[in-house]
C-alpha positions as CSV (number, residue, x, y, z in Angstrom):
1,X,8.6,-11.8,9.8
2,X,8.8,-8.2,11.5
3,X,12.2,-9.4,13.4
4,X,13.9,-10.6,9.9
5,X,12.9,-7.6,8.4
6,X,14.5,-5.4,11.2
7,X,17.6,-7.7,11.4
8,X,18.3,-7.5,7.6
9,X,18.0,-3.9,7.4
10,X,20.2,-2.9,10.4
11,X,22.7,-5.2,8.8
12,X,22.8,-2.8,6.0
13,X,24.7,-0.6,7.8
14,X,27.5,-2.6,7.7
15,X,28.0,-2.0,4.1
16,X,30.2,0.6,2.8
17,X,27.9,3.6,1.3
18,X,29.5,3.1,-1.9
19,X,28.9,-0.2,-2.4
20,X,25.3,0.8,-2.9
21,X,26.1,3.4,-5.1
22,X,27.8,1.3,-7.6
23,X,25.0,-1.6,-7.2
24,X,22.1,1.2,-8.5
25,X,24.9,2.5,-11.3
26,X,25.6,-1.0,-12.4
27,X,21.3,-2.0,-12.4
28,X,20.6,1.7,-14.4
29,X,23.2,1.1,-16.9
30,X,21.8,-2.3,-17.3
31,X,18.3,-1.1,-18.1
32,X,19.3,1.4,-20.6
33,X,20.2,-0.8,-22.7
34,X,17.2,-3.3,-22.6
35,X,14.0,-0.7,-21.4
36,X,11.0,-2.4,-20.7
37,X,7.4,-0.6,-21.1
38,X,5.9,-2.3,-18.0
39,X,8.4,-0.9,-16.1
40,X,8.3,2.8,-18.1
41,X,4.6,2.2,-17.3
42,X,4.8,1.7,-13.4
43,X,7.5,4.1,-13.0
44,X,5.2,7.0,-14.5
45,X,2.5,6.1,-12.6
46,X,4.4,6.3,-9.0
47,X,6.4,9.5,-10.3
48,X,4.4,11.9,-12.4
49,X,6.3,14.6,-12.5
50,X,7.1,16.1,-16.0
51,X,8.9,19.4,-15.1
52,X,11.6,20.6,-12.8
53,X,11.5,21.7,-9.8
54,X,13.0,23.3,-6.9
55,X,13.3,22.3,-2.9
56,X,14.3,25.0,-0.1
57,X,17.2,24.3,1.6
58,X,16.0,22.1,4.1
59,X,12.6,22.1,5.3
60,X,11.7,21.0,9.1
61,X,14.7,18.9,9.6
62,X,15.2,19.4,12.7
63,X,11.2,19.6,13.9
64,X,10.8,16.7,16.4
65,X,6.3,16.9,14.9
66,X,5.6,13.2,13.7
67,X,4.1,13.2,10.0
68,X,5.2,16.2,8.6
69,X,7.1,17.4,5.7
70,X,10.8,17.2,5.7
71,X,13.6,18.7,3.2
72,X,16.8,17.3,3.8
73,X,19.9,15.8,2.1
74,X,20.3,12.0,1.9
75,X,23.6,12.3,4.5
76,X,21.1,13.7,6.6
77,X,17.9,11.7,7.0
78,X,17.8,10.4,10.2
79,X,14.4,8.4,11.7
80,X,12.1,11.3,12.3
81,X,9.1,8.8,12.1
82,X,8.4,5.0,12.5
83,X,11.3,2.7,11.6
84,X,9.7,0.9,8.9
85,X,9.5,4.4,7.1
86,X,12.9,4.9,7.6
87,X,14.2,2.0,6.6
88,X,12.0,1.7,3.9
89,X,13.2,5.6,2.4
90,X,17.0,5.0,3.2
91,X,16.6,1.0,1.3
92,X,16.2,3.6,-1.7
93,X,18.0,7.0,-0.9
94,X,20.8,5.6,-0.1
95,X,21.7,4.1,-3.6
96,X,21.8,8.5,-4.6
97,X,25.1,10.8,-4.0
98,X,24.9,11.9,-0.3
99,X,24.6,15.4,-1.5
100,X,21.6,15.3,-2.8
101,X,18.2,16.4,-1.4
102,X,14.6,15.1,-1.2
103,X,11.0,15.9,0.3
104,X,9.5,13.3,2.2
105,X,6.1,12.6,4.2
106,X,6.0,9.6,6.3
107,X,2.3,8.2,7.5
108,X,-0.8,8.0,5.8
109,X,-0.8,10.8,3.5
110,X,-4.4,11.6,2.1
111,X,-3.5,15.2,0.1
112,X,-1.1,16.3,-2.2
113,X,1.7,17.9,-1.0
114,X,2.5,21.6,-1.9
115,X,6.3,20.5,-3.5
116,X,7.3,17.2,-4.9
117,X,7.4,14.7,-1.8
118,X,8.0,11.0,-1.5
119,X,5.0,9.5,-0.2
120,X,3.6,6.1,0.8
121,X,-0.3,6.7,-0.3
122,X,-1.8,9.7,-1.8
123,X,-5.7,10.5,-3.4
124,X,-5.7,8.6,-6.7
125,X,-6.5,11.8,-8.9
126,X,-5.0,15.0,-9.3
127,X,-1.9,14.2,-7.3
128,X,1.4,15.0,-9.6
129,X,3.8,16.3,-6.9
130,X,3.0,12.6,-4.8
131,X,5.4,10.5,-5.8
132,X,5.2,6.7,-3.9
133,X,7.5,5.0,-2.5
134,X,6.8,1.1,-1.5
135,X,7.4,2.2,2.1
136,X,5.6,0.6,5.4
137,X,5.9,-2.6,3.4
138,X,6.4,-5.2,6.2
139,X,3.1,-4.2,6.8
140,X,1.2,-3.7,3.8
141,X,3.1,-6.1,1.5
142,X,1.8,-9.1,3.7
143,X,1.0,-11.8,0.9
144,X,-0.7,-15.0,2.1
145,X,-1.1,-18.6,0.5
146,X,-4.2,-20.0,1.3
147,X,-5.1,-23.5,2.0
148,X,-8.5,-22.9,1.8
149,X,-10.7,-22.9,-1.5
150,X,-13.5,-20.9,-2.4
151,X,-16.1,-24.0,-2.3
152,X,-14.9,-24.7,1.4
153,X,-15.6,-21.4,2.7
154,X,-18.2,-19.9,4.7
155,X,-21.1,-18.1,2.8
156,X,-20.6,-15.2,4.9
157,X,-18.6,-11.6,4.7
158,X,-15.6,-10.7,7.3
159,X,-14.1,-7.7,8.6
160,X,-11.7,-7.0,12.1
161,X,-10.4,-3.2,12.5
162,X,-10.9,-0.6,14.1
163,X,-14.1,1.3,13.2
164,X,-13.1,5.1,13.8
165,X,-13.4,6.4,10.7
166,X,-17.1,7.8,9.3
167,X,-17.4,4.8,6.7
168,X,-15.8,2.1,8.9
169,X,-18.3,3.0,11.6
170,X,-21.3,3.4,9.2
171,X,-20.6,-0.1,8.1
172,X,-19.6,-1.7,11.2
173,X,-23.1,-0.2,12.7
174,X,-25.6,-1.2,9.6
175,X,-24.1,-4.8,9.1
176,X,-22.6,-5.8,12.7
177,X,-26.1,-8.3,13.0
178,X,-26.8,-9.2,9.6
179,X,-26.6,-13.0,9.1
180,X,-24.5,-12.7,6.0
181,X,-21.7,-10.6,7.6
182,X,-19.3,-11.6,10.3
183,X,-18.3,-7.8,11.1
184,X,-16.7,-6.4,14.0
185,X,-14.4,-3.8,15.7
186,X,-11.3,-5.7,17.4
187,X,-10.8,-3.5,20.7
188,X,-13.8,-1.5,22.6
189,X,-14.1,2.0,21.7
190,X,-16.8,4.9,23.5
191,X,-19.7,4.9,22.0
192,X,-19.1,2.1,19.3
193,X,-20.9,-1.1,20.9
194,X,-19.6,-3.4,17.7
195,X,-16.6,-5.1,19.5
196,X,-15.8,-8.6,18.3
197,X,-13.0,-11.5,19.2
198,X,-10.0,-11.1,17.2
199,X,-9.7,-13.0,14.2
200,X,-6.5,-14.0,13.0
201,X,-5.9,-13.8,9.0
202,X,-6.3,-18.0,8.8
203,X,-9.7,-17.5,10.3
204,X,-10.7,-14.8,7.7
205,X,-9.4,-16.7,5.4
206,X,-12.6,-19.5,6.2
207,X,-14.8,-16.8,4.8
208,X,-15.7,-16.4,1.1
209,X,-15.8,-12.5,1.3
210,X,-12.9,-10.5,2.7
211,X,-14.6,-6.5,3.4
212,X,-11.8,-3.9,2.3
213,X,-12.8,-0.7,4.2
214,X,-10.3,2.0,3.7
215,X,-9.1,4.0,7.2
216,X,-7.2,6.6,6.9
217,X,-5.8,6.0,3.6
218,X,-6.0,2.8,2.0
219,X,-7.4,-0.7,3.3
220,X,-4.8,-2.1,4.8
221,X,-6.0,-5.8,4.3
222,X,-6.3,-5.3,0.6
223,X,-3.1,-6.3,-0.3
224,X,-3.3,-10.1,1.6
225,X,-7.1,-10.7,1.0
226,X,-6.4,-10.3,-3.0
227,X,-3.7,-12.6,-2.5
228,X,-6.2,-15.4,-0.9
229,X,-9.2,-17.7,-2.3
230,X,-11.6,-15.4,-0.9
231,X,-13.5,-12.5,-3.1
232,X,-12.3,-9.0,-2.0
233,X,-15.5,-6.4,-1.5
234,X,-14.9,-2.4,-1.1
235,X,-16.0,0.6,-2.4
236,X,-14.3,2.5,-5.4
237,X,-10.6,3.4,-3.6
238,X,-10.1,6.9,-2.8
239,X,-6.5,6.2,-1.9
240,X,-3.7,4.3,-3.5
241,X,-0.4,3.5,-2.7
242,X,2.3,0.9,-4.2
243,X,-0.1,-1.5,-4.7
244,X,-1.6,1.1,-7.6
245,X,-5.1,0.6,-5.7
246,X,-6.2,3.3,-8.0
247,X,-5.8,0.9,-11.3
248,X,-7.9,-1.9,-10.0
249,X,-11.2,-2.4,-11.9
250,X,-14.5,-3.0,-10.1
251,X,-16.0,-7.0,-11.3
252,X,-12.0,-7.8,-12.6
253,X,-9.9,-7.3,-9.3
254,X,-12.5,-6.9,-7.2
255,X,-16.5,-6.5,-6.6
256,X,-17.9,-3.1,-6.0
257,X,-19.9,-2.0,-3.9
258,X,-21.7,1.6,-2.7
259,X,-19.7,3.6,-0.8
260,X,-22.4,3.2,1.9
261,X,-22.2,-0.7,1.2
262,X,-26.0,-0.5,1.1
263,X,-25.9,-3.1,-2.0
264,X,-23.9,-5.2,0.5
265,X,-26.2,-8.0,1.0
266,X,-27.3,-8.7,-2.6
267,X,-23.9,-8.7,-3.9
268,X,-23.1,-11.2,-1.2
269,X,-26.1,-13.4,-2.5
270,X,-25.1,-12.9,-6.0
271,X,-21.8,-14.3,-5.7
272,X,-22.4,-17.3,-3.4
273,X,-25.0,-18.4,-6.3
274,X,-22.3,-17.7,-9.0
275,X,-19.2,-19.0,-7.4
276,X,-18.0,-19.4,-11.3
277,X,-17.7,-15.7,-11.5
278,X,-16.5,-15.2,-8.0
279,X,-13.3,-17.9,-8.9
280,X,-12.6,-15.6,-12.1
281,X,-12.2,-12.2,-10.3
282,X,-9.9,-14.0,-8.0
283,X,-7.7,-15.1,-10.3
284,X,-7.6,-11.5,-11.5
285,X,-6.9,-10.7,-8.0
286,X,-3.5,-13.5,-8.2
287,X,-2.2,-12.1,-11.0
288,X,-2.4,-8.5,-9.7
289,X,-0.7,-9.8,-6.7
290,X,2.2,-11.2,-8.7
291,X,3.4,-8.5,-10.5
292,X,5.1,-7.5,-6.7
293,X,7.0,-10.2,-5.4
294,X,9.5,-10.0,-8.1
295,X,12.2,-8.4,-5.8
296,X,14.7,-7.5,-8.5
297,X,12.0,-5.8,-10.5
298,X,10.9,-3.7,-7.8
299,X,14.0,-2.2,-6.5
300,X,14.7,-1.5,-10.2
301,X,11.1,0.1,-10.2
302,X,11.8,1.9,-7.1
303,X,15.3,3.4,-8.4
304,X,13.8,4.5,-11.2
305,X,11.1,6.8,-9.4
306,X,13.6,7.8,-7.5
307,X,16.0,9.0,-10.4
308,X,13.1,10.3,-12.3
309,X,12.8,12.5,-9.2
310,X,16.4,13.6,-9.0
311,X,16.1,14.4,-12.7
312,X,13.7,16.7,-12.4
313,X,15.2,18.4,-8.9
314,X,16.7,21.7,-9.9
């Protein structure tokens, strides 16, 4: 997947920067004249900006520091960061006139920057000037089918990662030997004695629970464990990205639990004796899921956040 995803953007270069140009003009003409308020909706909520604003002339462009601010105009972004960033920003920029400039943050981004920046996650309150991108998406929009259903699954919880973070390690620690959870780190790190086999996503997939623990921003797995027959479990999100993580509502999408998961174990219990309810908040889950594999939709969606943007740039 990774390889066709690198192949088919470095082929991109081969087209004429113009070409891309006229391919956004010809899509935002289209809209205008049929405007959808799904779209309106989700473009708002990635890009809440409702004033203008002004950039400096170019901020930290040529600062070799990974995961920091940058200013600079769209002839000029280079890869500062990791490549799926940058290809991920240009798939977008580069539909814009070369001239013009943009603020951008590549990694996991967990404040709200100072100036309006283009961002792949950000807290999910109080964060007007973070305007998301779908970037990192090789990664993060990883959406499985799975063969397995919910009846056929084992009673039990799962959860592979790497348990540096405060919650991830509280977690890991309190249910690494309970016999409803199949919890683990995946490589040995000082002082955390929790390390378990890797598990691939098909053998997650065998459990009935999925664990979501957020890292440094969002829960990576999130995004493929709401697309499988398995009930997702996580605490309220502090961090959303694309995937509007911050939308998601506890017993619909997903089952809540403390953010200490100390109601862990009855929730468990609860839903392996109501499997009826578990099968409903999956299906949620599906149709969450499928409002993003519409391809033409989302690079329509992401042009728009981006000309929203422009808009308000003074």
């Amino acid at each position: 997947m990774k390889q066709v995803y690198y192949l088919k953007n470095a082929l991109k270069f081969l087209v004429p920067k113009c070409w891309y140009r006229n391919k956004a003009s010809n899509i935002l003409k289209a809209y205008e004249s049929s405007k959808d308020t799904y779209i309106e909706d989700r473009v708002n909520y990635y890009n809440k900006l409702t004033s203008s604003f002004t950039l400096p002339e170019s901020e930290n462009e040529l600062k070799k520091e990974k995961n920091i601010p940058r200013t600079l105009k769209i002839k000029n972004f280079k890869k500062y960061e990791g490549t799926t960033y940058f290809f991920d920003i240009l798939d977008i920029i580069r539909h814009f006139p070369q001239e013009f400039r943009f603020r951008y943050e590549a990694g996991d981004v967990t404040y709200v920057p100072e100036l309006p920046t283009f961002i792949k996650s950000r807290p999910v309150s109080n964060n007007e000037n973070s305007v998301v991108l779908k970037l990192n998406k090789v990664r993060h929009f990883n959406f499985i089918d799975d063969s397995f259903s919910f009846e056929e699954k084992k009673d039990m919880a799962v959860w592979r990662g790497a348990a540096l973070v405060p919650q991830r390690k509280q977690v890991v620690e309190k249910f690494y030997n309970h016999p409803l959870c199949n919890i683990g780190q995946v490589s040995p790190i000082e002082g955390n004695p929790w390390e378990r086999e890797f598990l691939s996503i098909e053998d997650q997939l065998k459990y009935k629970f999925i664990i979501c623990l957020e890292g440094n921003d969002v829960a990576t797995n999130l995004k493929w464990a709401m697309s499988s027959n398995s009930l997702c479990i996580l605490s309220k999100p502090k961090y959303e990205t694309w995937f509007m993580e911050g939308r998601l509502v506890a017993g619909k999408h997903y089952v809540e639990v403390k953010d200490d998961y100390s109601d862990l174990p009855e929730k468990l219990q609860y839903y392996i004796e109501n499997p009826d309810e578990a099968k409903a908040i999956i299906k949620n889950a599906h149709d969450w899921v499928e409002q993003f594999k519409d391809e033409r939709r989302e690079l329509l969606i992401s042009l728009l956040v981006v000309e929203k943007y422009f808009n308000y740039l003074q």
